[in-house]
DRENKOL-870750 format. One line per 4 residues: number of its first residue (from 0); their letters; for each residue x, z, y of C-alpha. Coordinates in steps of 0.02 Angstrom, whole numbers, always signed. Layout:
<pts>
NUM) a) X/Z/Y | ...
</pts>
This chain:
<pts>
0) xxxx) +0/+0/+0 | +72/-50/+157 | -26/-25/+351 | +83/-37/+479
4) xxxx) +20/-22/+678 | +115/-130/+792 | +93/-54/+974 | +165/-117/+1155
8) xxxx) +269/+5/+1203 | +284/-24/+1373 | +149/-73/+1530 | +110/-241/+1408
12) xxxx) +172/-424/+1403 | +313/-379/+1280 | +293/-504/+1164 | +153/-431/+1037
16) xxxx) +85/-601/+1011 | +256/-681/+947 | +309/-535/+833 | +132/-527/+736
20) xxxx) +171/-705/+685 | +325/-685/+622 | +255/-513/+538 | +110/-603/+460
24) xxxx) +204/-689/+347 | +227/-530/+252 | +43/-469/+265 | -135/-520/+192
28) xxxx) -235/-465/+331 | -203/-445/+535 | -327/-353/+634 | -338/-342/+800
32) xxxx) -395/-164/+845 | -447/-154/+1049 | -447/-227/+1204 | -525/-406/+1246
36) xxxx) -481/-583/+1327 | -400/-478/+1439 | -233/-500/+1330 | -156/-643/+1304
40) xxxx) -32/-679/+1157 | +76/-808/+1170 | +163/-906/+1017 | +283/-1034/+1013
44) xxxx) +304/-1148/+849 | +424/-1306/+888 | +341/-1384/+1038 | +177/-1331/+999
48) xxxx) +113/-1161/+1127 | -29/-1062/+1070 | -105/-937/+1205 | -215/-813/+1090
52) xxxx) -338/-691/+1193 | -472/-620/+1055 | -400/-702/+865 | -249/-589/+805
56) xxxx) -83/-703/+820 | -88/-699/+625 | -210/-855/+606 | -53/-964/+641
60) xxxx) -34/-927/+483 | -158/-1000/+346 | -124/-889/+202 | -175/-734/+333
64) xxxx) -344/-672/+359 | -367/-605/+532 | -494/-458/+597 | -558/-438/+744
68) xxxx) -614/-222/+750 | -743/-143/+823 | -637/-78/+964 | -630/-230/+1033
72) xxxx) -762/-316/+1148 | -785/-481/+1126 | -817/-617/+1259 | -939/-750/+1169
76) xxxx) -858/-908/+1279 | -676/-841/+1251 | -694/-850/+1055 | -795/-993/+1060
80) xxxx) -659/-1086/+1129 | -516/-1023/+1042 | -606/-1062/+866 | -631/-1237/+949
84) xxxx) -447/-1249/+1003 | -378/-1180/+819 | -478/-1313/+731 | -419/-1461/+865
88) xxxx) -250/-1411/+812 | -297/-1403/+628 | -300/-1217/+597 | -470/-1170/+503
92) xxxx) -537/-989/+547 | -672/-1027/+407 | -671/-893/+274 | -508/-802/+355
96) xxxx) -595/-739/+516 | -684/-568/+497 | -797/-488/+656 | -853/-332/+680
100) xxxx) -1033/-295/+668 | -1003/-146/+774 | -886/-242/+922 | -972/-242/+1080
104) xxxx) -1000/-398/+1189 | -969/-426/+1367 | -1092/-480/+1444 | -1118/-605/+1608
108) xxxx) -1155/-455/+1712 | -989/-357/+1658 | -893/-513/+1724 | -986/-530/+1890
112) xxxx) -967/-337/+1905 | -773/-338/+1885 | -751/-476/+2010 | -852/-407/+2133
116) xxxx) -749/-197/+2097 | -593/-307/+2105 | -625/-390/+2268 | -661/-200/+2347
120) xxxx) -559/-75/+2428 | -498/+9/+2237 | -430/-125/+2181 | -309/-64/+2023
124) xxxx) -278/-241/+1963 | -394/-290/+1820 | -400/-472/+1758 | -589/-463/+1779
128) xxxx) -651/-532/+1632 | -767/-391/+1624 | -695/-271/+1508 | -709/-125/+1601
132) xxxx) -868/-112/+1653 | -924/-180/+1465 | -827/-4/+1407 | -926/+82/+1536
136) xxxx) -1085/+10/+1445 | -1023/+49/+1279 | -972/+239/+1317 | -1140/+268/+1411
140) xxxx) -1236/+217/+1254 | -1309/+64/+1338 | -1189/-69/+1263 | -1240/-225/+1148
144) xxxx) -1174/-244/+987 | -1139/-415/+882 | -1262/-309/+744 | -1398/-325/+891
148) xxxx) -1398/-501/+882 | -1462/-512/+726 | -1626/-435/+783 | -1701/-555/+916
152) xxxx) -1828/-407/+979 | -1714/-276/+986 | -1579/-389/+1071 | -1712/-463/+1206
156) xxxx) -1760/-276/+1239 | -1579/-212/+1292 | -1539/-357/+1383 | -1711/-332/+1491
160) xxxx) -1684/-162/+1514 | -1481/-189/+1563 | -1516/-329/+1679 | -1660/-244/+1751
164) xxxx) -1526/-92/+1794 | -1386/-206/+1855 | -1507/-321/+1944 | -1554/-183/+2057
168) xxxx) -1350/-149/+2075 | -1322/-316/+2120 | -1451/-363/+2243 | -1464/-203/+2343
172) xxxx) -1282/-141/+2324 | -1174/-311/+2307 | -1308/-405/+2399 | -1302/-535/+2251
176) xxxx) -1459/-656/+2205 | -1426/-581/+2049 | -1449/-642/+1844 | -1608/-733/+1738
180) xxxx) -1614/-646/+1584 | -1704/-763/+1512 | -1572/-876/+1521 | -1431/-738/+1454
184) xxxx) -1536/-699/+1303 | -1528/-890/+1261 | -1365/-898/+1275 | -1325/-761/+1166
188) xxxx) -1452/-809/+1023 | -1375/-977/+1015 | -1204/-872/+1034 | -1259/-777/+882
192) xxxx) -1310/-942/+757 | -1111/-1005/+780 | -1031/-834/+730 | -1148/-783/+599
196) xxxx) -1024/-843/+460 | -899/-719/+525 | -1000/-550/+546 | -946/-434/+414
200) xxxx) -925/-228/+399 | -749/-229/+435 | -720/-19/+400 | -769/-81/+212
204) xxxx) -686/-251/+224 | -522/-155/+278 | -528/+0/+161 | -573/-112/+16
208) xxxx) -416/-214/+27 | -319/-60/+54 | -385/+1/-112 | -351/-149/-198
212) xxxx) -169/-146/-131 | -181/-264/-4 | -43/-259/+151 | -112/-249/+327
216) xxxx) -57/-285/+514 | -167/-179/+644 | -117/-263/+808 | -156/-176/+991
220) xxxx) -176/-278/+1138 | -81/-215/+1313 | +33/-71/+1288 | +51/+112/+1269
224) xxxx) +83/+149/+1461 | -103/+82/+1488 | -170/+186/+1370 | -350/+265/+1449
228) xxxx) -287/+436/+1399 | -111/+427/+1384 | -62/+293/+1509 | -20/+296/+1715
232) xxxx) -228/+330/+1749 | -315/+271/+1821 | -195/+106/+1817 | -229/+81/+1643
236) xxxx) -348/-24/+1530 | -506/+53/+1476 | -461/+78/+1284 | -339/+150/+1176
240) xxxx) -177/+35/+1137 | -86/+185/+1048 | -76/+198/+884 | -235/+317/+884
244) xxxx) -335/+171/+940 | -287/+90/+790 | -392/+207/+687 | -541/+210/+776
248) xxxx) -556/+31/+825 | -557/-31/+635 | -619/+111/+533 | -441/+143/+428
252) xxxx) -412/+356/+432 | -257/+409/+508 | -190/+446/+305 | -180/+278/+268
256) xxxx) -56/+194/+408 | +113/+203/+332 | +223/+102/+467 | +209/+103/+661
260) xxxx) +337/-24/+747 | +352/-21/+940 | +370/-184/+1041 | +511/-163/+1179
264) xxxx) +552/-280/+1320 | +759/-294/+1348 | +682/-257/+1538 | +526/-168/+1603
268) xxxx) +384/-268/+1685 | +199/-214/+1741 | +53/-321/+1780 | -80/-261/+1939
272) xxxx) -61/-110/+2043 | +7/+79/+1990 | +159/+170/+2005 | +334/+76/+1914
276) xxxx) +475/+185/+1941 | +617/+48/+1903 | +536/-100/+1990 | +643/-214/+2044
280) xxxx) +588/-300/+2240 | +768/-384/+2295 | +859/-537/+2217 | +911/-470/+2037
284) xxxx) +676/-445/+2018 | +649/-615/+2072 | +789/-665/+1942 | +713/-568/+1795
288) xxxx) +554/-648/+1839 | +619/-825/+1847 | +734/-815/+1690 | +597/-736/+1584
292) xxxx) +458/-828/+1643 | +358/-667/+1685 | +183/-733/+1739 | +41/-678/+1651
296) xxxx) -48/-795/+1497 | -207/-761/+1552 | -209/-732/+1722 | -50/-830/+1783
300) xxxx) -14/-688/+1875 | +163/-642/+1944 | +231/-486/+1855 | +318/-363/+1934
304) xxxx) +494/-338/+1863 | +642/-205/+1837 | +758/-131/+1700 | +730/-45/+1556
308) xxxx) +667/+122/+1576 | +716/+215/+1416 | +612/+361/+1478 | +458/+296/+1485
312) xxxx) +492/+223/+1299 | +546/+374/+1235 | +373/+454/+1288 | +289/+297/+1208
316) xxxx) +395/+319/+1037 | +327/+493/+1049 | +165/+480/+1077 | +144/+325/+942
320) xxxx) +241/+404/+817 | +352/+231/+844 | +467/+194/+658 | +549/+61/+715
324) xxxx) +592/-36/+861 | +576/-247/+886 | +659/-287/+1066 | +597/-450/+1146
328) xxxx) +675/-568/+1279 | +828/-489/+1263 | +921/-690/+1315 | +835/-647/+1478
332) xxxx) +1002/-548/+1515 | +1117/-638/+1494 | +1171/-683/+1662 | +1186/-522/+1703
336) xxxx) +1375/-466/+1752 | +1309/-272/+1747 | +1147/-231/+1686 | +1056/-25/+1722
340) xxxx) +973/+69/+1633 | +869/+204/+1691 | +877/+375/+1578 | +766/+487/+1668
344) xxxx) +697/+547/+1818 | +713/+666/+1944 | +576/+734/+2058 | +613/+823/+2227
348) xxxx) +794/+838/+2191 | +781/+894/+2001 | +768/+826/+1847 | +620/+826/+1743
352) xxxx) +609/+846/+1556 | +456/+744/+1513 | +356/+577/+1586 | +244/+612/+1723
356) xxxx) +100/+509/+1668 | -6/+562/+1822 | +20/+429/+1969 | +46/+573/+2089
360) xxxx) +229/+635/+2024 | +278/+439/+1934 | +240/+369/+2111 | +375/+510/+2180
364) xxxx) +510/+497/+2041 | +677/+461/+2077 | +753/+355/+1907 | +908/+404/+1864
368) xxxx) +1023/+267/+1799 | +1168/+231/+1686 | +1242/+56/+1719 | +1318/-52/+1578
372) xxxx) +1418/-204/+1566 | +1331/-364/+1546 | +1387/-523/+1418 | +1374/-660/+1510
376) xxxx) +1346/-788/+1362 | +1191/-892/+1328 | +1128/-792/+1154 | +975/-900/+1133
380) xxxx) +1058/-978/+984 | +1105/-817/+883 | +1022/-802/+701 | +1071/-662/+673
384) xxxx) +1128/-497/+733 | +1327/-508/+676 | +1325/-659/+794 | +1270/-564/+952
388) xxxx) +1429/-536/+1057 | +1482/-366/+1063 | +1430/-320/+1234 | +1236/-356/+1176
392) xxxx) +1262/-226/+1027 | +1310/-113/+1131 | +1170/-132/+1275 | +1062/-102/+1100
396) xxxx) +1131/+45/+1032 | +1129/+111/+1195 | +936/+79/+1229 | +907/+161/+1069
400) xxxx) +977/+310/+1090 | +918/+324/+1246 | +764/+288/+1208 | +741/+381/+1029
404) xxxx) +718/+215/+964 | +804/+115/+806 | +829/-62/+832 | +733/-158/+679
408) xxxx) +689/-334/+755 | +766/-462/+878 | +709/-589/+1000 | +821/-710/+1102
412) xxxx) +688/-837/+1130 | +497/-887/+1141 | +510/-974/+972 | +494/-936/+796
416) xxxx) +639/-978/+753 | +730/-852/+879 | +698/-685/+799 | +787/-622/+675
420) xxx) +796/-446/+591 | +960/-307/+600 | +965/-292/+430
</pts>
């Protein structure tokens, strides 16, 4: 029996996407366990790109068969169109993609409602595709579930007594026309006749292969820093990326995960507002951005950039209970002539002994650094971890122990073929 939770370890972005498909290979079932089109995962094989936002990265692969949990919340026109795009490109989701009957769906209000928060005065940087506000729903017990569209009645009845809430919200609040719910509950029945062959009970589906000694890859969406209870609040998503969130958003009990493997940028970057201790605003950010590409997959949005802050992943590796370490983008460095690292942090003049997650005291911290020699030699090439120079090994082993981390997987590229593991 093998279930091992791959988390993001930092604000997000680190690569997730790329690293479940080169995991897959090694599993029978990926599940994706929270979040929503929110995320995008991005995977490179020979000149082909594929930007994934709700199907686990695993589907690349055809022997895999990929889970979406009931953590997640599901945007009907963003899985629509990335079952369209799969089967354009050849890849058939039929018979290897599983859906929650419990998963919630966003609805057109939750998007018009995040736009319309986001374009306010508390803005904290959301990619408003409505996941928030679809949370909000869900956690105040008015949420709609793919299980309610298989009961026209009971589906027309929330969606009348939702709209008839948000309607009021929207006209007399936002000073919006507002929505025709006859035309959303259309939608969604239609919505409901094209996913049908998918719906299964995936806390069954999951614990049954488990029995039968089945291997399977629980994948989180954002990272750990975002977490809604762990994570730099209220700058965070509105789920649980840890590896807790891996429980409840598929149904597997805590006893059965048996590996948890951290993703790592070679840097530190964060996406929309909230405090970033080692941000980076001169020259050397604008280089890490431009070298490593850093612009969001489903936003396009700039990211904001600076070096690795092993403090911050050492409260990550704590908190996820993190085995083993894969480090992404680490070619991004390599025109570097001296690269920092921060190691802590000190706040009004002393040093503090664990992460402030509160924005108050992270927006106030003072990070400490060590500084290291760079390599200055394109590694993009490497295969394998004897052929990193020297210099790289050491900016590894010293992230590591920095960070309480141990070094298990390598990345010197966007493609497949650029990751190799240490041993």
């Amino acid at each position: 029996m093998k279930v091992t939770v791959l988390v993001g370890s930092q604000w997000g972005d680190e690569g997730k996407g790329k690293i479940v498909d080169i995991l897959s290979e090694k599993y029978d079932f990926v599940t994706r366990f929270q979040g929503g089109a929110n995320a995008g995962h991005t995977v490179e094989i020979g000149e082909k790109k594929y930007i994934l936002h709700l199907i686990p990265s695993g589907i690349l692969r055809k022997e895999v068969k990929c889970v979406i949990g009931n953590g997640v919340v599901i945007d009907p026109k963003a899985l629509l169109e990335e079952i369209k795009l799969l089967n354009e490109n050849g890849i058939s989701v039929k018979e290897r993609l599983f859906i929650s009957h419990n998963a919630h769906l966003i609805m057109p209000y939750h998007k018009l409602l995040d736009s319309i928060n986001e374009s306010g005065k508390n803005k904290i940087g959301t990619t408003g595709r409505g996941i928030g506000p679809c949370y909000i729903d869900k956690f105040d017990r008015k949420g709609i579930r793919i299980v309610d569209l298989l009961n026209k009645d009971v589906l027309e009845e929330k969606i009348r007594k939702n709209l008839e809430e948000k309607n009021v919200l929207l006209k007399k609040i936002h000073k919006h026309e507002g929505l025709d719910v006859n035309e959303i509950i259309n939608d969604y029945l239609k919505f409901d006749k094209e996913i049908d062959q998918y719906i299964t009970d995936v806390p069954s589906l999951l614990n049954n292969a488990i029995t039968e000694g089945k291997t399977i890859l629980l994948e989180g969406a954002q990272g750990a820093l975002l977490d809604v209870d762990h994570g730099t609040y209220p700058y965070v998503t509105s789920s649980s990326p840890t590896t807790g969130g891996a429980c409840t958003g598929t149904g597997i009990p805590p006893n059965k995960i048996t590996d948890v493997i951290g993703i790592v940028k070679a840097y530190t970057t964060r996406v929309g507002h909230g405090p970033f201790p080692t941000e980076l605003t001169d020259d050397e950010g604008n280089k890490l951005r431009k070298i490593g590409a850093e612009f969001g997959a489903t936003t396009g949005r700039p990211r904001r950039c600076g070096w690795f802050d092993a403090f911050l992943v050492r409260y990550s590796a704590m908190i996820n209970g993190i085995n083993s370490a894969a480090v992404t983008k680490l070619d991004v460095l390599s025109d570097f002539d001296k690269i920092k690292v921060c190691i802590g942090y000190k706040l009004d003049g002393k040093m503090i002994k664990t992460f402030p997650s509160d924005v108050d005291r992270l927006g106030k911290v003072e990070p400490i650094y060590e500084q290291v020699d760079g390599w200055n030699e394109d590694i993009s090439e490497c295969k394998s971890y004897k052929e990193l120079p020297q210099k790289t090994k050491e900016y590894l082993d010293f992230i590591a122990e920095k960070s309480n981390i141990k070094v298990a997987i390598i990345s010197v590229g966007p493609k497949r073929k650029q990751t190799f593991f240490v041993n």
